[in-house]
VOGUDO-210533 format. One record per residue: residue in one letter; x, y, z of N, C-alpha, C in turn. Coordinates in steps of 0.2 Angstrom, whole numbers, plus 5000, padded with zeros to 4 digits. Example, Ala and Ser with C-alpha at 12.3 -4.5 7.8 and 13.67 -1.06 7.14 Angstrom:
BEGIN
a506649725039506249785039506649845039;s506449895035506849955036506450005039;
***
This chain:
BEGIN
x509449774915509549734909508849704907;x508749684900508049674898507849614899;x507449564902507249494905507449474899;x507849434898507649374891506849324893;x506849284887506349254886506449194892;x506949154892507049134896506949114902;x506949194903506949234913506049224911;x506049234908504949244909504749174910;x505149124905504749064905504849044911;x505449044916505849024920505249044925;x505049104925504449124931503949084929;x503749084924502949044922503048974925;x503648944923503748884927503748874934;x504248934935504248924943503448904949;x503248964945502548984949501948914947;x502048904942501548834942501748764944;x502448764946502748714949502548734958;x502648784960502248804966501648764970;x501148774962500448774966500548704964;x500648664957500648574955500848544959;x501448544963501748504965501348474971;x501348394973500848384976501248374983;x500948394990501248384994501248334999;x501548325002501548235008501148245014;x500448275014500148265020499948335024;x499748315030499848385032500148355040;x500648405041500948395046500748415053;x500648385057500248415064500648435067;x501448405068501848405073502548395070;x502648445066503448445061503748475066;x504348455061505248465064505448535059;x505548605062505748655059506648655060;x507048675055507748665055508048735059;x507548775061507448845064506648885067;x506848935072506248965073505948965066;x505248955066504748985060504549035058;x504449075066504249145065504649205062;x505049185060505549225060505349315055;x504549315052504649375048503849385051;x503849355057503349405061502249385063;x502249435063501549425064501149505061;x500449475059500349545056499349535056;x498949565057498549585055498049645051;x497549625047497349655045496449675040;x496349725041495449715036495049705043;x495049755046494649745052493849755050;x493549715052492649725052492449725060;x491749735061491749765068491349685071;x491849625068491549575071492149535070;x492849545070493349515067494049555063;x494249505060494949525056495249485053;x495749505050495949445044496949415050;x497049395052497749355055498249335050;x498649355050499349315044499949305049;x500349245047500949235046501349205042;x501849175043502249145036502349115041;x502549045038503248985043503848995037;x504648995041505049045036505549025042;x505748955044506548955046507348985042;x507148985037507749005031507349065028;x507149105029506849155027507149175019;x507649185020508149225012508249155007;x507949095008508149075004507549005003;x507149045000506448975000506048985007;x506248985010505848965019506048925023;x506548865017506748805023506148775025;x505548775022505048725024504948665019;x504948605021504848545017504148565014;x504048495009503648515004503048465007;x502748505013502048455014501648525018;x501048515019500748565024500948565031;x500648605034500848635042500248645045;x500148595050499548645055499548705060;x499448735058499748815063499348825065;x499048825074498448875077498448925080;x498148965079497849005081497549035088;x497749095089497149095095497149185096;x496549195099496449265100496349285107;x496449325110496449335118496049405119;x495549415125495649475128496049525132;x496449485131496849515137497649505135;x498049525137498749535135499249475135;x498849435142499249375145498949335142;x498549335138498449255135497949225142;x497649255145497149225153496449225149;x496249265144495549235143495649225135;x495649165133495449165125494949155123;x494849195119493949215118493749185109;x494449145106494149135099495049095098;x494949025097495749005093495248925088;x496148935085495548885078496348865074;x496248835069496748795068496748815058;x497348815055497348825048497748755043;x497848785037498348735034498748785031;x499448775033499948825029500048785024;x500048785016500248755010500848785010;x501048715006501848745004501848774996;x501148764993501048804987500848874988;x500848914995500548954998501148985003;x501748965001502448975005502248995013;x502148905013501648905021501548985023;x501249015022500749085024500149055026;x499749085032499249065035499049145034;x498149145033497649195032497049185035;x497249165045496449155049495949215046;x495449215046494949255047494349245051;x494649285057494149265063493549315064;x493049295066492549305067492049305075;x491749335075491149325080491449365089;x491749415086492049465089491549535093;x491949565097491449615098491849675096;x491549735093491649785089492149835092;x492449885092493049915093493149895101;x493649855099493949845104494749815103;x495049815107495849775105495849685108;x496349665104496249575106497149565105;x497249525107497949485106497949425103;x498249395097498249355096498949325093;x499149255093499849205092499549175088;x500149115086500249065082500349025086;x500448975084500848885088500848855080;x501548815082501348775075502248715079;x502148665078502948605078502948645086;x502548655091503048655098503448725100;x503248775092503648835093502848875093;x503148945096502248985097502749075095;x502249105092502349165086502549235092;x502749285091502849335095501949345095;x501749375104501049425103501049475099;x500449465097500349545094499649575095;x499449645093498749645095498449695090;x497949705090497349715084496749745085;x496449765083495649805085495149805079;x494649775080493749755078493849835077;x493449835069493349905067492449915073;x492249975073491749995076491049975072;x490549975077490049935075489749975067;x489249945064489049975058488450015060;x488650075056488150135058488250175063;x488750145068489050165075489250245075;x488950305080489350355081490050335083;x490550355081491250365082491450455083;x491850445091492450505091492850505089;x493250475087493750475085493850415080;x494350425075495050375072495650415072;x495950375074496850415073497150345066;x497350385063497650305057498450325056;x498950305053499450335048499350285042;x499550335038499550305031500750335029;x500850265024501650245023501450235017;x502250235013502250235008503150215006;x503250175000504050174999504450185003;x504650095005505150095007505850055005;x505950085001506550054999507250025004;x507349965004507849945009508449975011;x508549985004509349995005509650065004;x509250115004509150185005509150205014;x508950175018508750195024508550145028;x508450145034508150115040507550105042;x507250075045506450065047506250105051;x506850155055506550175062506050205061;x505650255056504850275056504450215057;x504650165058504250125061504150105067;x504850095068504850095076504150125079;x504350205077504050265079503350285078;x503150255073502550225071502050175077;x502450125078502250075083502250095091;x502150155092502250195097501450255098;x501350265091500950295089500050275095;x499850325098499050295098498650305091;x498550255088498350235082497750165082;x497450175078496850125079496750065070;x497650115065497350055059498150105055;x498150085050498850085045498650075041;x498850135035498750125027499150105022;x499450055020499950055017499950075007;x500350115005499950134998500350114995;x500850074995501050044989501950044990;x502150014985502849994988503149974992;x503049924995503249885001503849865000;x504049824994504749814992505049854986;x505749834984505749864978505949804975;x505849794968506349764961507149794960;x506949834961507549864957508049904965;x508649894962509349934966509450014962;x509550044968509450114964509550184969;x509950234965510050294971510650274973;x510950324979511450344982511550314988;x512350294990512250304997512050235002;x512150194999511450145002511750125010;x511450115014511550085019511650025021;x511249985018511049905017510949895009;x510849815007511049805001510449735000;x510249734997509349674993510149594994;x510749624991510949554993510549504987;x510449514982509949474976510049524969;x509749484965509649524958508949534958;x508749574953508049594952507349504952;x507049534956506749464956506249464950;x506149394949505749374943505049314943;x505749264948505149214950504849224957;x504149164957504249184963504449174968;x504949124969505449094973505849164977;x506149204969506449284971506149324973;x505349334971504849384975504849364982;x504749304983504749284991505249324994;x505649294993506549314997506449364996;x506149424993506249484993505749524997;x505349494999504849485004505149485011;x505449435010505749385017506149445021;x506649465013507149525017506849565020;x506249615016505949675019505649645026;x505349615025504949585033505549565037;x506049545036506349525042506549585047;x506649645044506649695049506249715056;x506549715061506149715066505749785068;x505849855065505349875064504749875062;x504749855057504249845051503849795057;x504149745056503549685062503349725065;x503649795071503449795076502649845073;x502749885068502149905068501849865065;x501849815062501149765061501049715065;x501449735070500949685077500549755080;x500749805081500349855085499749885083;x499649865077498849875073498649865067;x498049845066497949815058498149865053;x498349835048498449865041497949865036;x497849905031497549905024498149905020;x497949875015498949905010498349895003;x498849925000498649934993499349934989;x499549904983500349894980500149984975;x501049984970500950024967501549964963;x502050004958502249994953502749924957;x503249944962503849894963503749834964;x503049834968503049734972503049714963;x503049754956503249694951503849724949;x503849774944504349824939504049884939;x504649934941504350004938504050034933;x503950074935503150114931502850064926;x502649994929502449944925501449964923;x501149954918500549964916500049914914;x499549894921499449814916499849784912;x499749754908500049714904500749744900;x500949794900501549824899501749814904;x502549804903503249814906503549874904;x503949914910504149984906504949954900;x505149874900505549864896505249844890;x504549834888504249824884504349744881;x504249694885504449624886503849594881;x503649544879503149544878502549524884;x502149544882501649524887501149464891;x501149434886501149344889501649354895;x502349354892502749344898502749384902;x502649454902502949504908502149474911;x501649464911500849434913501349364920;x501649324917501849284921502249304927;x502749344924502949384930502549414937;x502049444932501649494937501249424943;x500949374938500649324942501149314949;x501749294949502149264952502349334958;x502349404956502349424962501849464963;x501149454962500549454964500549404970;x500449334970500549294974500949294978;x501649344977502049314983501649404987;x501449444986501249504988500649454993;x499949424991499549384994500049345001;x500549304997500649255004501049305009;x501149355008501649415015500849475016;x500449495017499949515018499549475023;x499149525026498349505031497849525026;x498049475020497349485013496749435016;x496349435014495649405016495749345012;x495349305011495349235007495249245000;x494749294999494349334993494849364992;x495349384991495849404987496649374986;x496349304985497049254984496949264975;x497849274972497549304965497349214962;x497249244956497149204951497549224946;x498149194943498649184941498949274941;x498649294936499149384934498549434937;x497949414941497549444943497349444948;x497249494954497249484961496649554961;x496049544962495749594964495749644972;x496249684973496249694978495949784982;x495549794978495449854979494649844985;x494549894988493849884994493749924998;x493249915000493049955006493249945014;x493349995017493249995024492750035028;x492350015031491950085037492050075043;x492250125045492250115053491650195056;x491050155057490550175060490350215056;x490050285058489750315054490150375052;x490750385056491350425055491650425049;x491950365044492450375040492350305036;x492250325028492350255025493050265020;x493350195020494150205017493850175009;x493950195003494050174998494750164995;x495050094997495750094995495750044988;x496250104984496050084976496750054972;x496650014967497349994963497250044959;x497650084956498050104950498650084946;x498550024945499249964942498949934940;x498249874941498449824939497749824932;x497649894933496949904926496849974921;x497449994922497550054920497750064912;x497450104909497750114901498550124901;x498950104896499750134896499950174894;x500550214897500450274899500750304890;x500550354888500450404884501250434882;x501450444876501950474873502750454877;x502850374878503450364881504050394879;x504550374881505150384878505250334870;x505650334868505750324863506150244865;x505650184860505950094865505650084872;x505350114875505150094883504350124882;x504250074887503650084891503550134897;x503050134903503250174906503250254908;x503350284913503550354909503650404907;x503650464906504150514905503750574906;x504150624907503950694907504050734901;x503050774898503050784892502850864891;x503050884886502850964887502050934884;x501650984887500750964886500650994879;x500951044875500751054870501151014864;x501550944866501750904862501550834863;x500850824867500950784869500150764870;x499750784865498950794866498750724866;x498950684865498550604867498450604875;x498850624878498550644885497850654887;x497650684882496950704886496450664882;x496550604881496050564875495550534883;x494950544882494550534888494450454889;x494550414883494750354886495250324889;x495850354893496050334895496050334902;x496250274905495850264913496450224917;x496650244926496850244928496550214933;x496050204932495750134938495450084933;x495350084928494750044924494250064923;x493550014921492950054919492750004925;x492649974926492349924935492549974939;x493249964941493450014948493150064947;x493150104941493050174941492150174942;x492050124941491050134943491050124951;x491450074950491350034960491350104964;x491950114963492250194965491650244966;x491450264962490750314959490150274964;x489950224965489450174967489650184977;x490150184977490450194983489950264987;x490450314983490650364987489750394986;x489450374981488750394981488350384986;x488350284989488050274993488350285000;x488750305002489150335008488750365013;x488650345019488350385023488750435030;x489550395028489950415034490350505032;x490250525037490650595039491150615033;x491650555035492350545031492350535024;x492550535018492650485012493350495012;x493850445012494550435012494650385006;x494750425002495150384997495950384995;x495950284996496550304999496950264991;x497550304989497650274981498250294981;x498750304977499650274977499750344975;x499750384972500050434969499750484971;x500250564968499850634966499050624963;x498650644966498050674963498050734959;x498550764963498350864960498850864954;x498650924948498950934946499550964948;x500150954944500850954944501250984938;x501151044938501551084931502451094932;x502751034928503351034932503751084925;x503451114922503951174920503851234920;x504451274924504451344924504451384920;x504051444921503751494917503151484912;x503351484906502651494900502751424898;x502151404897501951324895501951274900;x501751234899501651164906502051084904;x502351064909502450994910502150954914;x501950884911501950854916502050774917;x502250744921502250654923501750614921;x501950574915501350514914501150474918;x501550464923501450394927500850394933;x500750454933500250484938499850514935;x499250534940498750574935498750614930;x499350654932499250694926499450674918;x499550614920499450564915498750544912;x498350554916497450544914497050584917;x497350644915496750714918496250724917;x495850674911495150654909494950604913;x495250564915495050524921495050584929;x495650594929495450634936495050664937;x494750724930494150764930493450724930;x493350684927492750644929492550604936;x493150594941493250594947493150644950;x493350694950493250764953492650794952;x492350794946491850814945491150774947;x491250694949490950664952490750704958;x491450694962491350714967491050784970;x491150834965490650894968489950904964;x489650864958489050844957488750804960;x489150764963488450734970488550744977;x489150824976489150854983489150774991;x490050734987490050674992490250714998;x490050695004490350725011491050735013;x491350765013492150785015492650715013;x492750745005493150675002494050725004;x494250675008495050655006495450615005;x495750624998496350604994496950584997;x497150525001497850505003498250464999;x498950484997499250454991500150454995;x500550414990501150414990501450404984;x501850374984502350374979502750434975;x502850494977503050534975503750544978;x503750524986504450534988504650594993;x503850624991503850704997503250704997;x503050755002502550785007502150825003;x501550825000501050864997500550895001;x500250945003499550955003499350995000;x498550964993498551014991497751014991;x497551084989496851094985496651034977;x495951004979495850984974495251014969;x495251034961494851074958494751024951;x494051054951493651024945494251044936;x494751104941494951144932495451174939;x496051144937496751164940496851224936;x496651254929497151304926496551354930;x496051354933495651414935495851424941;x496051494942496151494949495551504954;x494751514949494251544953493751444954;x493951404949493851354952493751324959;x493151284961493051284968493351234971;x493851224978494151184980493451114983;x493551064978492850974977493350964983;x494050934986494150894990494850914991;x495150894997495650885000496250844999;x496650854999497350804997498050795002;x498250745004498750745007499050675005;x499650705003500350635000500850645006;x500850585006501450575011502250575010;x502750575011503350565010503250485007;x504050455007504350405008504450365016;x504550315017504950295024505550305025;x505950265018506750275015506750315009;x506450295005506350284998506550394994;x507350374991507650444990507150484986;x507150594989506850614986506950644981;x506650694979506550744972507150794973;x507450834968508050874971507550924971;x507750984976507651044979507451104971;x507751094968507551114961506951124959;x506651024959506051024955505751024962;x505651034966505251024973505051114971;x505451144971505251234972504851264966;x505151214959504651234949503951194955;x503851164955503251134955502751164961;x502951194967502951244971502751304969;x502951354965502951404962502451394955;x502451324952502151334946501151304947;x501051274953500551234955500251304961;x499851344963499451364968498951364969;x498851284969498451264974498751194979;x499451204976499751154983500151204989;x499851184995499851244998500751225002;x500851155003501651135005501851085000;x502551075000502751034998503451015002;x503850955003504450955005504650885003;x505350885000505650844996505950804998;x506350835006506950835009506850785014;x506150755018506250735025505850655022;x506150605024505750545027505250525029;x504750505030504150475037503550465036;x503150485039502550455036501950515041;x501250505040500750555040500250515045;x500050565049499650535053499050595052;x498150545053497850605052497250575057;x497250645062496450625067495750635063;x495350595063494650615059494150615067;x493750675066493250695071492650685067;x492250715071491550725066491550805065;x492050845071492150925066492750925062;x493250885062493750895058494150835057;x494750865051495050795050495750845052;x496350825057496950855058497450795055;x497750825050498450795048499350815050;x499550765053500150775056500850745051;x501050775047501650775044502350745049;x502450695050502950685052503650665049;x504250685051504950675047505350645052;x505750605049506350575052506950635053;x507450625058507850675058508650645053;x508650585050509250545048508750495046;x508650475040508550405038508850345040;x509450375037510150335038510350305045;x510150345049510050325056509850275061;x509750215061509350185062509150215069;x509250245075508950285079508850325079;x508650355073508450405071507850445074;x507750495078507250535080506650575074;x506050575077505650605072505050665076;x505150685072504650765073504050775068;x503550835072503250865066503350905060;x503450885055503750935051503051015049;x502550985048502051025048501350995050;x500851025052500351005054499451055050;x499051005047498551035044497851005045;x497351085045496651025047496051065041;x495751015041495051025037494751035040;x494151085040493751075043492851045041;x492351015043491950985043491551035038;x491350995031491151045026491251085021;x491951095025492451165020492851135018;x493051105011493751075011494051135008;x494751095009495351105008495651135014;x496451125014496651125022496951195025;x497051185031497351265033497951225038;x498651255037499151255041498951285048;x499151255052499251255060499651255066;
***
């Protein structure tokens, strides 16, 4: 249904009542009505002198938090060792209750790749352990990273067991690329249920939070290693476009919306202090290096993007457009990062001295001609939505011959690798960089149909697969980067087993990948 004005203001209110409201003190030694930890521990934003710590205080998780309306003292502490025997760094925070007591230490004066354990205490209760690892020193040779990078995981579609299985992983960092939650109820079959309506304020973005995080999967991989996350369309509305909503609300108000689950995305994240938003803006885009092996450029494509091109008729959003009806597509102003990002980006990958360049971003890069035989289609909501932007990307990239760039993406719902090219319709065009999308975790896929037109219409995607669940693990060396496609064998399953579905490596200076 379409928000009334109402539902907007309701959110505007909500979220400035949030932050005004003044609270009674800060409490050193409160009374919780339940455990507080209840949605976990998590870190992430490793630097090779530290990390960023989060948790929530959340006795009533599904329903506000159950915390009174005064501050919480919560400490801290970090360990070298598993038993809590040498604590090598602990310190104390203020959970706001304008801040849905979330706590965001950022510890410091660490020593460089290495793993550390660290808890919470707050009221006499103390947090599950968990542990983490100092990215490698700067400039540092590095053998090895193992990462996985996830994507969509809708709750009520499927189980978290790829988490589990994830959490098992020898792994040194986690990607996440967007869709952590959903808005929206949707698809076949569901196994579990949001139990709520579409969230609006941020009261509802919390509890929608609360529910995905209560899952003890999900906790268990973000206690067994730091995360990077980047959002895509759902932590607000789908296929939402900056200041557009795909139900075309007006924009003052969908802007309050966005503020309100911007904020609640900050309070459930290991974000940095530098990126608490400011009202409908949270800059969350940045760098990562680990040594002289691999730098991650992980980027928003949501919250500074043009809107999308030739919609359906009354909606915002979407759709899939034959290209010879549809020539505003290729208007070169439009842009898919911004014109900031889009420089930062460029400013990046130029100054870059590491082996690796991983850019890590939410969708398909490659083109995607989803119709069979003569003529072409294709999806606004993704790049080929802004093929003038992707080209000037790509042609970035093999203009200043940047060192072995790959492309990691989700939100599609299946497994891609493909060739990336300055001119997709050339087959003699040169493969500039590498690409791999990951599946979903739950989140339903494409039918077998359009997985096989896109298959047969695209050759330079060398796999596709529509069918399986999981997520992507990828070893980077300094001769190669190997990627592990892994799939759930049952979503549905919550013990569900996971295998390799396929397996691909790059080699050092030759992009584009080969099966193995």
């Amino acid at each position: 249904m379409p928000l009334s004005r109402r539902a907007f203001l309701a959110s505007s209110s909500g979220l400035a009542v949030a932050l005004a409201v003044p609270f009674s003190g800060v409490l050193a030694r409160p009374r919780f009505s339940g455990y507080p930890f209840t949605l976990g521990v998590a870190s992430g934003y490793p630097q090779p002198d530290g990390f960023v710590l989060w948790t929530r205080l959340a006795p009533d998780p599904l329903a506000g938090g159950g915390m009174p309306r005064a501050a919480v003292e919560v400490e801290w502490e970090v360990a070298a060792d598993e038993a809590f025997r040498k604590i090598i760094r602990r310190g104390r925070q203020t959970a706001m209750p304008g801040y849905a007591h979330s706590v965001h230490a950022e510890v410091a004066g660490l020593e460089p790749s290495r793993w550390y354990w660290y808890r919470f205490r707050a009221g006499g209760e103390i947090s599950p352990a968990a542990r983490t690892r100092t990215a490698p020193a700067t400039g540092a040779a590095v053998d090895r990273l193992r990462f996985a990078f996830a994507s969509c995981q809708q709750y009520e579609q499927g189980y978290y067991a790829a988490y589990r299985h994830m959490a098992g992983e020898d792994l040194e960092l986690v990607v996440h690329l967007g869709d952590y939650i959903y808005e929206s109820s949707w698809g076949r079959n569901h196994v579990r249920a949001h139990g709520a309506p579409e969230p609006v304020t941020l009261e509802e973005y919390r509890n929608r939070y609360a529910l995905y995080k209560s899952d003890a999967d999900l906790q268990a991989a973000h206690a067994a290693f730091p995360w990077l996350v980047t959002w895509d369309d759902h932590e607000v509305q789908n296929d939402y476009a900056n200041d557009r909503s795909q139900r075309l609300d007006p924009p003052e108000l969908f802007l309050q919306r966005r503020a309100a689950a911007y904020q609640a995305f900050y309070e459930h994240m290991p974000l940095p202090a530098a990126m608490r938003p400011q009202g409908p803006s949270l800059k969350l885009y940045t760098r990562a290096a680990f040594g002289r092996l691999a730098e991650f450029s992980v980027l928003d494509t949501r919250q500074y993007r043009s809107h999308q091109v030739c919609p359906r008729p009354g909606r915002g959003g979407s759709n899939v457009v034959d290209a010879s009806e549809c020539p505003e597509r290729l208007d070169p102003n439009l842009t898919l990062l911004g014109t900031a990002q889009e420089k930062w980006l460029q400013d990046g990958l130029s100054a870059s001295t590491s082996r690796w360049n991983v850019i890590a971003q939410q969708t398909l890069m490659a083109q995607a001609d989803r119709m069979s035989g003569e003529g072409q289609a294709f999806w606004t909501d993704g790049w080929d939505g802004y093929p003038q932007a992707r080209r000037r990307l790509l042609n970035f990239i093999a203009d200043k011959r940047i060192p072995n760039p790959v492309v990691i993406g989700g939100d599609i719902h299946m497994s891609v690798v493909a060739d990336l090219k300055t001119d997709f319709d050339d087959m003699r065009s040169p493969v500039v960089a590498t690409e791999f999308v990951g599946t979903s975790i739950t989140s339903q896929g494409p039918s077998r149909q359009r997985v096989e037109t896109i298959l047969a219409e695209n050759p330079h995607m060398k796999f596709i697969n529509g069918a399986k669940r999981g997520y992507t693990l990828i070893e980077l060396t300094p001769q190669h980067c190997l990627a592990r496609l892994r799939a759930m064998d049952n979503v549905t399953d919550p013990q569900s087993r996971i295998r390799d579905l396929a397996a691909f490596t790059v080699e050092d200076g030759s992009p584009g990948a080969q099966q193995i």
